[in-house]
C-alpha positions as CSV (number, residue, x, y, z in Angstrom):
1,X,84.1,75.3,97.5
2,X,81.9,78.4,97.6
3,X,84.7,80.4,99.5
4,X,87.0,79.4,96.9
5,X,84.7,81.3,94.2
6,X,84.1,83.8,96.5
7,X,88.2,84.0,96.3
8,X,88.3,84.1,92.6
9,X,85.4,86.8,92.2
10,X,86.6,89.2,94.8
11,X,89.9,88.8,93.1
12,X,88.7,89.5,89.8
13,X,86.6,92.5,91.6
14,X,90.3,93.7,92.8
15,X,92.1,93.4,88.9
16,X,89.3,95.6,87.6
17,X,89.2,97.9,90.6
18,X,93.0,98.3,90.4
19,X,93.2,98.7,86.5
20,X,90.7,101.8,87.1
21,X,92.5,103.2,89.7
22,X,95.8,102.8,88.2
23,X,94.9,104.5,84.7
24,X,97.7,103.5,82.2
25,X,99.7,101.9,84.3
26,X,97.9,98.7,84.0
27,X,98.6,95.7,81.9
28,X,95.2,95.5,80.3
29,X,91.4,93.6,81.5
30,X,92.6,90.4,81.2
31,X,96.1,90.7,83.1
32,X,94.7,92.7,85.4
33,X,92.1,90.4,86.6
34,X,94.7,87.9,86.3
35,X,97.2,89.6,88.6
36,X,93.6,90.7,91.1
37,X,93.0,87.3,91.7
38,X,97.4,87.0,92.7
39,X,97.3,90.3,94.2
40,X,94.2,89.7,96.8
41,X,96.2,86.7,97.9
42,X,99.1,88.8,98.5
43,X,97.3,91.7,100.0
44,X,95.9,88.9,102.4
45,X,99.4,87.6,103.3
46,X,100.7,91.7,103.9
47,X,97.3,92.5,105.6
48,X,98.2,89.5,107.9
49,X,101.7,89.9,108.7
50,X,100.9,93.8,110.0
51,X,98.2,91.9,112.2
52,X,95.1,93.4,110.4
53,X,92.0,90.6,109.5
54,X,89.2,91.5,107.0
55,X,86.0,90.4,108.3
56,X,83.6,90.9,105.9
57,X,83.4,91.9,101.6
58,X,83.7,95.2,101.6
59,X,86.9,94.7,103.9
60,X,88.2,91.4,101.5
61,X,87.7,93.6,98.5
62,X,89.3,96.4,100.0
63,X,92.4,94.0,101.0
64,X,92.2,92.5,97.8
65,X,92.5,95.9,95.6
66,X,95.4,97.2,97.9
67,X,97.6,94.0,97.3
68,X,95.9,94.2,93.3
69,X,97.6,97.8,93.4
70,X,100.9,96.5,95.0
71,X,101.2,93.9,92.4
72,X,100.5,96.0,89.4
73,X,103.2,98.5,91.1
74,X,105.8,96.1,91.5
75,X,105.4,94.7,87.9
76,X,105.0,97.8,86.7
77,X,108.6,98.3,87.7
78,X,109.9,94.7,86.4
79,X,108.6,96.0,83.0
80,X,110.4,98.8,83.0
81,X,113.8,97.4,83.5
């Protein structure tokens, strides 16, 4: 149980983290840590397949805002179309 919160704070963590980084591009707070929580799953599952584990939080946060960024990318680009 307390991994799974650790889960959903880390990905919240990651939504804001990526929302700052990606200035404007974003889909505002709340979608954002929405699509953190989505994106540190995915960054775990791309983080995995290239064979690279995150022991640690400052390594899960880290994987968590790189698949947040992805994520907000990719929609990014779904929104545009």
């Amino acid at each position: 149980m307390y991994s799974f919160i650790w889960f959903l704070l880390i990905g919240l963590a990651a939504g804001w983290l990526a929302g700052r980084i990606l200035r404007g591009r974003g889909f505002g707070l709340i979608a954002n840590l929405v699509i953190g929580v989505v994106g540190s799953f995915l960054g775990g599952i791309v983080f995995g397949l290239l064979g690279f584990r995150s022991y640690g939080l400052i390594a899960e946060l880290l994987v968590a805002v790189a698949g947040s960024i992805l994520l907000i990318f990719i929609a990014g680009l779904i929104k545009k179309r």
